[in-house]
DSSP file (Angstrom, degrees, kcal/mol; ACC not computed):
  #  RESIDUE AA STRUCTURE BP1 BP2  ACC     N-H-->O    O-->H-N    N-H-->O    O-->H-N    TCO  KAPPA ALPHA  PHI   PSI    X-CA   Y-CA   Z-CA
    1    1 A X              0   0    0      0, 0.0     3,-0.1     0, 0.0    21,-0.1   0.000 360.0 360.0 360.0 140.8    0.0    0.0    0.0
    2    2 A X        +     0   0    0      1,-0.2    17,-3.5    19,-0.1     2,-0.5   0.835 360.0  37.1 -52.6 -51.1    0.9    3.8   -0.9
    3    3 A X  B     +A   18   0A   0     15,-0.2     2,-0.4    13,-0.1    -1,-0.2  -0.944  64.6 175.7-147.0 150.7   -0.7    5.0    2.2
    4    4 A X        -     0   0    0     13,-2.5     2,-0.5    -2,-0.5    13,-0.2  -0.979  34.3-120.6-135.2 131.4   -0.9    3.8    5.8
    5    5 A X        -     0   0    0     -2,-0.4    11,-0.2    11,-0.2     2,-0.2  -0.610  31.6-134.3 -49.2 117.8   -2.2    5.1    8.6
    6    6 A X    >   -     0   0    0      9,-2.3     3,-1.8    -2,-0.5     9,-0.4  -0.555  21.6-118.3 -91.7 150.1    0.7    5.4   11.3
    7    7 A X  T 3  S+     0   0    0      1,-0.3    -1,-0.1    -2,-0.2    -2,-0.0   0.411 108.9  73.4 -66.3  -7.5   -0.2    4.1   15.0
    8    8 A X  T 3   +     0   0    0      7,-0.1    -1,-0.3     2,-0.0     2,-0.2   0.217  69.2 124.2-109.7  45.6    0.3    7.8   16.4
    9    9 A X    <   -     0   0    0     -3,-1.8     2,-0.2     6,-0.2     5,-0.2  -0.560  42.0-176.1 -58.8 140.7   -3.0    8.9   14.7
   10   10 A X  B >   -B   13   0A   0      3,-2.5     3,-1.4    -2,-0.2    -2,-0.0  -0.895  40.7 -87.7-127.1-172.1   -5.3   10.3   17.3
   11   11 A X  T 3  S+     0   0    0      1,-0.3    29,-0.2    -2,-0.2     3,-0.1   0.694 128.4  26.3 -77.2   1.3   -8.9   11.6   17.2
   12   12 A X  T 3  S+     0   0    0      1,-0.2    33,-2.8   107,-0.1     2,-0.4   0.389 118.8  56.3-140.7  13.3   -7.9   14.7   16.3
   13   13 A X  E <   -Bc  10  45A   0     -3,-1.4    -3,-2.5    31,-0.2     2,-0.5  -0.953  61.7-153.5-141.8 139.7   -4.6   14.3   14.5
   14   14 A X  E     - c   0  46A   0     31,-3.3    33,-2.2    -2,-0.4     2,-0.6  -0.878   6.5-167.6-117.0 123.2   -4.0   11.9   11.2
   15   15 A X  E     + c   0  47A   0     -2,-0.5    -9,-2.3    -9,-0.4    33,-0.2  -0.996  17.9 179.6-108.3 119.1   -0.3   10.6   11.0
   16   16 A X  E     - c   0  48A   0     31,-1.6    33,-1.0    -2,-0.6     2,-0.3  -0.502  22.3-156.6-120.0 157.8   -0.1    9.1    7.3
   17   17 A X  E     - c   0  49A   0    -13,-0.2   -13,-2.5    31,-0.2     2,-0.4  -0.903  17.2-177.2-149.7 121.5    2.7    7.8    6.1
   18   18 A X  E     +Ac   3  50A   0     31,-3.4    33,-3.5    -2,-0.3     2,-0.3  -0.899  10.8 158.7-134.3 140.3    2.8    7.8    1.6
   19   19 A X  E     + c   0  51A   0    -17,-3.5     2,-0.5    -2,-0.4    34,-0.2  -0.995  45.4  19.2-151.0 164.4    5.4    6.4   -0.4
   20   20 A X  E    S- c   0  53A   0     31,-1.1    34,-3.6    32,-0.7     2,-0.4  -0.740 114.5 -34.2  80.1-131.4    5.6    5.2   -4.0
   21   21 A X        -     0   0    0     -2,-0.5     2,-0.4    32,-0.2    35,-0.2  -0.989  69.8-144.9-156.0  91.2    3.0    6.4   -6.5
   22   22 A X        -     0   0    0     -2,-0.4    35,-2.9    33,-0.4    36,-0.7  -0.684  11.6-141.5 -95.4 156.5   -0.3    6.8   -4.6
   23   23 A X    >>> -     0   0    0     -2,-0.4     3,-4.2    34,-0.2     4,-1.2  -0.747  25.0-110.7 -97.6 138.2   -3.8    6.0   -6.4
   24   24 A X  H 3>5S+     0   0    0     -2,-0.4     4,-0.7     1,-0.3    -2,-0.0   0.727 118.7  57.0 -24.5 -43.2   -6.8    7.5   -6.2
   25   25 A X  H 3>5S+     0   0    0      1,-0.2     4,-1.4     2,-0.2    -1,-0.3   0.791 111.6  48.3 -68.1 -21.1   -8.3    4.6   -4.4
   26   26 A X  H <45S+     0   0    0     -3,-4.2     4,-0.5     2,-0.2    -2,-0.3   0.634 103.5  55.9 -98.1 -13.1   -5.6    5.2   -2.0
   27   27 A X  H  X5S+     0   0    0     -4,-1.2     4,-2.1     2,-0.2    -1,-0.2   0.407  95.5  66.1 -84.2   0.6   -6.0    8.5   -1.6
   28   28 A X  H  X<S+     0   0    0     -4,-0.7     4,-0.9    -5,-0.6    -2,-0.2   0.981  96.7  57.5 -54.1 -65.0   -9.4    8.0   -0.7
   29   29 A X  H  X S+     0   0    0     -4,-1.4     4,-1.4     2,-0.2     3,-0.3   0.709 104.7  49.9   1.5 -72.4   -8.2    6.3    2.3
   30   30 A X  H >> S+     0   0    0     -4,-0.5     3,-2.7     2,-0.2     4,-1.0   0.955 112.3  47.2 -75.1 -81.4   -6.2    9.3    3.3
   31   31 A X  H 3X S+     0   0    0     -4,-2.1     4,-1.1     1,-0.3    -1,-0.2   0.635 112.3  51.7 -34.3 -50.1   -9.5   12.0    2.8
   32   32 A X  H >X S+     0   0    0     -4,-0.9     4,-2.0     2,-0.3     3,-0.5   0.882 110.1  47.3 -39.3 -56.6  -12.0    9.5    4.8
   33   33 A X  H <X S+     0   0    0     -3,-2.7     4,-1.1    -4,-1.4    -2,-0.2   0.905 119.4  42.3 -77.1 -43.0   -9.4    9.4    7.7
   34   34 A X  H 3< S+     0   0    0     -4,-1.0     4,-0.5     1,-0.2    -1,-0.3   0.647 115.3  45.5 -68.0 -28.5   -9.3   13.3    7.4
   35   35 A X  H XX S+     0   0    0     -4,-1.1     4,-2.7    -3,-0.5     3,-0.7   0.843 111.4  58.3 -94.0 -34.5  -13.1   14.0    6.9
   36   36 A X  H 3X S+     0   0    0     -4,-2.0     4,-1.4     1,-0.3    -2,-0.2   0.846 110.9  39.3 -52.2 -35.8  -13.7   11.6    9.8
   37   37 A X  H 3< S+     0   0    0     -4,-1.1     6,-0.3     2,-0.2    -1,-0.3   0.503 107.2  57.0-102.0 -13.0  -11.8   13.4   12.1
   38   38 A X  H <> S+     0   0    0     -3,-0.7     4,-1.2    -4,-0.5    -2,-0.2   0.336 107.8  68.3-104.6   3.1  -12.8   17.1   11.1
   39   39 A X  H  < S+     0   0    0     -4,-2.7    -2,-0.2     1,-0.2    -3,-0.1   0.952 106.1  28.7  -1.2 -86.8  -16.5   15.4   12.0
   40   40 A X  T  < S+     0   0    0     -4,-1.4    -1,-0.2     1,-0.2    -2,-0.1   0.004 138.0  26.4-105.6  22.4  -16.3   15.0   15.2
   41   41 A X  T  4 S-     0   0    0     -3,-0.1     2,-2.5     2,-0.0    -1,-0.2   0.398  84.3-129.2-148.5  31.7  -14.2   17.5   15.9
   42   42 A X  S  < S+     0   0    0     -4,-1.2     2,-0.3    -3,-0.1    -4,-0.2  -0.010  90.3  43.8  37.8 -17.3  -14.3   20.8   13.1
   43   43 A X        -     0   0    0     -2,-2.5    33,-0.2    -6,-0.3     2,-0.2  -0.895  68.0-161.3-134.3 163.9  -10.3   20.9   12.5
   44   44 A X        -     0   0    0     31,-1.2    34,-0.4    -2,-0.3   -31,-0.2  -0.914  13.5-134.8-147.4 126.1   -8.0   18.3   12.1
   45   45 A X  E     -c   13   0A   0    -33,-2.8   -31,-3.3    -2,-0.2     2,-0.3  -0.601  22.4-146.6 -89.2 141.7   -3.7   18.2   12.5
   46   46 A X  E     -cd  14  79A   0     32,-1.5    34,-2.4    -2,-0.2     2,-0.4  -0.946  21.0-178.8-132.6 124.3   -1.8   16.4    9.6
   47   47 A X  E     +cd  15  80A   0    -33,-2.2   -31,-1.6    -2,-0.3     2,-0.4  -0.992  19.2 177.1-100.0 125.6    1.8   14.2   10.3
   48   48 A X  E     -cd  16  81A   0     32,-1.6    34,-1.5    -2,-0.4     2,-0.4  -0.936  14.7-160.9-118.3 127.7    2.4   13.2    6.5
   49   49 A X  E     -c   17   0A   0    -33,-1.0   -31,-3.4    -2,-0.4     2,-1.1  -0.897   8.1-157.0 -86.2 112.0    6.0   11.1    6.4
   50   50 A X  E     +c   18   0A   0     -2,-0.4     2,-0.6    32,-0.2     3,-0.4  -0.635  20.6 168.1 -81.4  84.6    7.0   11.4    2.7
   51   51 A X  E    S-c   19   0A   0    -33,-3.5   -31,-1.1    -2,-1.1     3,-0.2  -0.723  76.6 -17.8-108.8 129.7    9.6    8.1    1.6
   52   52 A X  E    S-     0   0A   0     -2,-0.6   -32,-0.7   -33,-0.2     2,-0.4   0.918  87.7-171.2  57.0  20.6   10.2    7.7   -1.9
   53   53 A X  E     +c   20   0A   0     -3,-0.4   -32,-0.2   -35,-0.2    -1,-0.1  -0.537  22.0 176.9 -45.3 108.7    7.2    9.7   -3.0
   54   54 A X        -     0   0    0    -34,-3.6   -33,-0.2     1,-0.4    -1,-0.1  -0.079  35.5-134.5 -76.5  30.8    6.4    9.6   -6.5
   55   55 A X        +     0   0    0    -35,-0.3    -1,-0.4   -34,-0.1   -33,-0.4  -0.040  66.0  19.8  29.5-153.7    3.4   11.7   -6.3
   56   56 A X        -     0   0    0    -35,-0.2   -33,-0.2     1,-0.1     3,-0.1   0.284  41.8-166.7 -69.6 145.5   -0.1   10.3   -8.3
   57   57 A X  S    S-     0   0    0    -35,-2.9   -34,-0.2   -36,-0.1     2,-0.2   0.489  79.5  -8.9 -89.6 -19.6   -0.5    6.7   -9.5
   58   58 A X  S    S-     0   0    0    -36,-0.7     4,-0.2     1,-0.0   -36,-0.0  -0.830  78.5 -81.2-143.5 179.3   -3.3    8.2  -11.5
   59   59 A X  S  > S+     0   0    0     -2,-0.2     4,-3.1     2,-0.1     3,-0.2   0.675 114.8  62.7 -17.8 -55.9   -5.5   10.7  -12.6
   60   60 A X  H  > S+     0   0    0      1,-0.3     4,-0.9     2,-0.2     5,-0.1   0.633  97.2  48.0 -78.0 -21.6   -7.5   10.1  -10.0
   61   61 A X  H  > S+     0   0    0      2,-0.2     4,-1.3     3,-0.1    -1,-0.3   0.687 108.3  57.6 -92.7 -21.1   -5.4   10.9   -7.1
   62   62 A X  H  > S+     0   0    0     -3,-0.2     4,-2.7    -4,-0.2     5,-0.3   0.779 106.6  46.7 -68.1 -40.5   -4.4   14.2   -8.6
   63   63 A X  H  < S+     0   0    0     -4,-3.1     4,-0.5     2,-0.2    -2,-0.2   0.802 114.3  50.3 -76.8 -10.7   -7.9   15.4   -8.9
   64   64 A X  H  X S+     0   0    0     -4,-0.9     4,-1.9     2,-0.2    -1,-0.2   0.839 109.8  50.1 -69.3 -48.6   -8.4   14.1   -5.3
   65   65 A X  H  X S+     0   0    0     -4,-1.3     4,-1.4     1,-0.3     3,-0.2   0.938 111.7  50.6 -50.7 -37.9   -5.2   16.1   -4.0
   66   66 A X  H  X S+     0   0    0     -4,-2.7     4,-0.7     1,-0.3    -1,-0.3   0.904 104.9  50.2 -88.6 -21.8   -6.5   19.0   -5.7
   67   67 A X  H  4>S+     0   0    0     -4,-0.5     5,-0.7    -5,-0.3    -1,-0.3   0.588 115.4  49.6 -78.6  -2.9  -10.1   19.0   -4.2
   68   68 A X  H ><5S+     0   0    0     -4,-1.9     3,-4.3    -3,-0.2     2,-0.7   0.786 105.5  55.3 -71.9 -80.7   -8.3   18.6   -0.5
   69   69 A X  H 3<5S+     0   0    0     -4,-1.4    -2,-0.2     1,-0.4    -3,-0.1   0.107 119.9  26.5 -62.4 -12.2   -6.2   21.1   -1.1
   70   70 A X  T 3<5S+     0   0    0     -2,-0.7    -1,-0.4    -4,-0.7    -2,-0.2   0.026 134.6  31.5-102.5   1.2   -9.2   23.7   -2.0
   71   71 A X  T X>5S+     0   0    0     -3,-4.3     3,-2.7    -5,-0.2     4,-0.5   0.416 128.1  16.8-123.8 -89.1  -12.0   22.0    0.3
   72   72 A X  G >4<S+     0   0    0     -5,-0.7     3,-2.5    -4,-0.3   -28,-0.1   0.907 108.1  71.8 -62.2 -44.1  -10.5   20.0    3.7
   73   73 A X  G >4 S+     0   0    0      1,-0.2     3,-0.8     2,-0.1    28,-0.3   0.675  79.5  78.7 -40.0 -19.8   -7.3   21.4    4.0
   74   74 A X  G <4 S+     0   0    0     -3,-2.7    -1,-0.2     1,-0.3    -2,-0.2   0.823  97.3  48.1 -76.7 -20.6   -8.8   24.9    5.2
   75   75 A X  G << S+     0   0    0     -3,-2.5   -31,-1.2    -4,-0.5     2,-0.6  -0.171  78.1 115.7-120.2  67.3   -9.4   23.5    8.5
   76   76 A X    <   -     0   0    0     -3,-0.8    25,-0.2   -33,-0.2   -31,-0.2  -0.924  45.8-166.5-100.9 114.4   -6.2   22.0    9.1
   77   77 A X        +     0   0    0     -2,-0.6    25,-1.2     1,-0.2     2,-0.2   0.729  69.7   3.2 -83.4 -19.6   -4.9   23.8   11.9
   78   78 A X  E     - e   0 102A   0    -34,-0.4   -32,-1.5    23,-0.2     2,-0.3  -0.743  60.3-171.2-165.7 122.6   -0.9   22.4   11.6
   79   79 A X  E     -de  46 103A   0     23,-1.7    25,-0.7    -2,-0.2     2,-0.4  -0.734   3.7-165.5-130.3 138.8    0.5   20.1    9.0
   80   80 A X  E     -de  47 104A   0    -34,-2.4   -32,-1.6    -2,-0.3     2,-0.6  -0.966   6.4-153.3-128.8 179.3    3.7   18.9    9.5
   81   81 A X  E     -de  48 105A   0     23,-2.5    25,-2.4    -2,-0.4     2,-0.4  -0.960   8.0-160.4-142.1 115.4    5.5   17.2    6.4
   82   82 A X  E     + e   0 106A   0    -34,-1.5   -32,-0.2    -2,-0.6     2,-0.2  -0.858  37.9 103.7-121.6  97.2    8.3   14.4    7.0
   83   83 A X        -     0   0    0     23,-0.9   -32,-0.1    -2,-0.4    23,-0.1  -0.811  61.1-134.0-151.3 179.4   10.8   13.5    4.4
   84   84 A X        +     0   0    0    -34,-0.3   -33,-0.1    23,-0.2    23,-0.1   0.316  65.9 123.4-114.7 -20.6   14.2   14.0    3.7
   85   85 A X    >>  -     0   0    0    -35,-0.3     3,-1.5     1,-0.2     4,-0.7  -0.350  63.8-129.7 -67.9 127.9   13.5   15.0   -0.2
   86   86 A X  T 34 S+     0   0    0      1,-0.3    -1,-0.2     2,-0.1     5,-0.0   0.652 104.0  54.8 -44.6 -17.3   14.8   18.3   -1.1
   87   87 A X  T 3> S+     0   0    0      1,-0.2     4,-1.0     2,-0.2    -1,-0.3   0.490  89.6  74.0-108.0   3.1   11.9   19.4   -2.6
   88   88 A X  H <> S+     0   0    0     -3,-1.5     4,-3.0     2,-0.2    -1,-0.2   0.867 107.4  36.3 -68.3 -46.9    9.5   18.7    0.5
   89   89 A X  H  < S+     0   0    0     -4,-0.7     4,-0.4     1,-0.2    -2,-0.2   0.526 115.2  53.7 -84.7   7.5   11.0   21.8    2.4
   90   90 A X  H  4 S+     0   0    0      2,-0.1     4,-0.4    -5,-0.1    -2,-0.2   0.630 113.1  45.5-105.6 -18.9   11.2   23.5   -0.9
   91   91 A X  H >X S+     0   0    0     -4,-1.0     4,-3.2     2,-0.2     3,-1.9   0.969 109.1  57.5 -66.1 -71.7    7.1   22.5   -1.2
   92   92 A X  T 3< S+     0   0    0     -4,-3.0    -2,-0.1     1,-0.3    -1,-0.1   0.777 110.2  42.9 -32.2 -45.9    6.4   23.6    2.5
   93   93 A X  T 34 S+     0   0    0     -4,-0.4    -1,-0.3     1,-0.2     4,-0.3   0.574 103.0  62.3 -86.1 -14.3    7.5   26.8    1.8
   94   94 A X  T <4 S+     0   0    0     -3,-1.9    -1,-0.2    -4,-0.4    -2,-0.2   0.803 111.8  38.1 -71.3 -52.9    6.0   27.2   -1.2
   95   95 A X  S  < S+     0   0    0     -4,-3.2    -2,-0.1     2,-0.1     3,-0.1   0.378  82.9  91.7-122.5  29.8    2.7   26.9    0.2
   96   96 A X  S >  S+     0   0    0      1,-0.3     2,-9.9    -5,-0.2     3,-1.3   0.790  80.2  66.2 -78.0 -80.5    2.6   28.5    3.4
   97   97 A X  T 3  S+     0   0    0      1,-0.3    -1,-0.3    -4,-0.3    -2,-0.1   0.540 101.4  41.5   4.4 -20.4    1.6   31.6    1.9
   98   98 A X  T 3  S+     0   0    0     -2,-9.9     2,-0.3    -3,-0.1    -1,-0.3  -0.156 100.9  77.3-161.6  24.7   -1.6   30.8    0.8
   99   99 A X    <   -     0   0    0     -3,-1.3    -1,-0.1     2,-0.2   -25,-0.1  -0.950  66.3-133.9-152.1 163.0   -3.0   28.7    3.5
  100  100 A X  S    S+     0   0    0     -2,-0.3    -1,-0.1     2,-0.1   -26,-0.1   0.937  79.1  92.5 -52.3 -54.7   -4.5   29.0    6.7
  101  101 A X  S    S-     0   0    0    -28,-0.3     2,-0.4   -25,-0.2    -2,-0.2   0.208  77.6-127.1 -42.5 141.4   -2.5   26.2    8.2
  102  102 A X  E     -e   78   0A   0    -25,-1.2   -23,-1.7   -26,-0.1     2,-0.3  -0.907  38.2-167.2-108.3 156.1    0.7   26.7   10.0
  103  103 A X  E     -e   79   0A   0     -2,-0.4     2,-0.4   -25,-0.2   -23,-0.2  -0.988   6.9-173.1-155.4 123.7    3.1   24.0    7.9
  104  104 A X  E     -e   80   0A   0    -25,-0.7   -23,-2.5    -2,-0.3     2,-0.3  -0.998  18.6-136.3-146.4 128.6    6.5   22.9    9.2
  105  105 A X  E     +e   81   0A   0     -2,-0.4     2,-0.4   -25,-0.2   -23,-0.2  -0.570  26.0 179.9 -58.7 124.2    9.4   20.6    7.3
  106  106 A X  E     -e   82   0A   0    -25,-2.4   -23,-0.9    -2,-0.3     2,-0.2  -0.987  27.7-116.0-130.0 164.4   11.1   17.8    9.7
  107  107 A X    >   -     0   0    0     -2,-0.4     3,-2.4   -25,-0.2   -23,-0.2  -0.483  34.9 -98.1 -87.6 157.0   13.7   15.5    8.5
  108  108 A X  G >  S+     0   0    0      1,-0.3     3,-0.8    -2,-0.2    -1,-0.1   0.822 124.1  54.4 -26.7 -55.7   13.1   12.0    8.4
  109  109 A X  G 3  S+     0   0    0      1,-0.2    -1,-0.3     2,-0.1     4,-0.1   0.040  99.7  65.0 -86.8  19.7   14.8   11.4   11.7
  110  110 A X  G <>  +     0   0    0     -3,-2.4     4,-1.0     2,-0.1    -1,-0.2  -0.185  60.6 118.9-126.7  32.6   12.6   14.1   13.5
  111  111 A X  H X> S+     0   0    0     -3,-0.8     3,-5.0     3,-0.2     4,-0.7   0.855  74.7  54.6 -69.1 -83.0    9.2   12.2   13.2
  112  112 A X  H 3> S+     0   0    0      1,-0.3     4,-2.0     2,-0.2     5,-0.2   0.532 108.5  51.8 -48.7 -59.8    8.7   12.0   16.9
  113  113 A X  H 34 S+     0   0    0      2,-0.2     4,-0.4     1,-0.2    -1,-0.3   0.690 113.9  40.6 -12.6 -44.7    9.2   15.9   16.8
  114  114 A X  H XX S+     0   0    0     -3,-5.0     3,-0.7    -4,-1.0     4,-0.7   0.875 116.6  51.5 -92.0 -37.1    6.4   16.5   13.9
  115  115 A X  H >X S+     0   0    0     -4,-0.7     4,-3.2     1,-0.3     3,-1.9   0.952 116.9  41.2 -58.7 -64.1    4.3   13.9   15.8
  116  116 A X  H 3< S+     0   0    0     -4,-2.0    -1,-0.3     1,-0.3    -2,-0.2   0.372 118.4  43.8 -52.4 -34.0    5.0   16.1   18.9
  117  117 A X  H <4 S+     0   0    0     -3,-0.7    -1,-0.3    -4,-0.4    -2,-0.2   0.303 119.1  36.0 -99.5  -4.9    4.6   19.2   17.4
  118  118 A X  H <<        0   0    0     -3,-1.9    -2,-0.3    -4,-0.7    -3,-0.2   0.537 360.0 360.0-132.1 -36.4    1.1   18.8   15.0
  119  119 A X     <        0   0    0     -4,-3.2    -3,-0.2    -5,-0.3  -107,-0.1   0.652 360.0 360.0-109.7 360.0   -0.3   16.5   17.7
């Protein structure tokens, strides 16, 4: 699988963990976990650990990313983003500007940190 729910999810923060080439069906998964959790509670905190990302397996997982990324993502109150790929902190930064969300890079070897910090 593309993407897994990590075991320090809690009800009000979703630790994901995406690697390879995710699919639509698999980013479905991801949205569910995220709509479930701004439910029952109106906001939701995002750990995503990036390894070996090759962004979309499809179509269909781009056109999901892009309807988060105007629809659920506005209440996400602190995102933190965990990879070691150059272009992750070059991403982060990229798109603080232009969302609510406060959005912070950690290196691979500082997941307990993003957990710790987003949760």
């Amino acid at each position: 699988m593309m993407f897994e729910i990590l075991p320090q999810t809690t009800d009000t923060c979703l630790v994901g963990h995406f690697s390879g080439k995710v699919t639509g069906e698999e980013y479905q998964h991801f949205i569910t976990a995220v709509d479930e959790r701004r439910a029952a509670h109106g906001t939701v905190n995002l750990v995503v650990q990036l390894t070996d990302f090759a962004l979309y397996g499809d179509w269909e997982a781009l056109k999901q990313d892009w309807q988060f990324a105007f629809g659920a993502y506005t209440t996400v109150e602190r995102a933190a983003f965990v990879g070691d790929q150059k272009w992750i902190a070059w991403f982060v930064e990229l798109i603080n500007p232009f969302t609510k969300a406060e959005e912070k890079h950690f290196a691979d070897d500082q997941f307990a940190q993003a957990c710790e910090w987003a949760c």
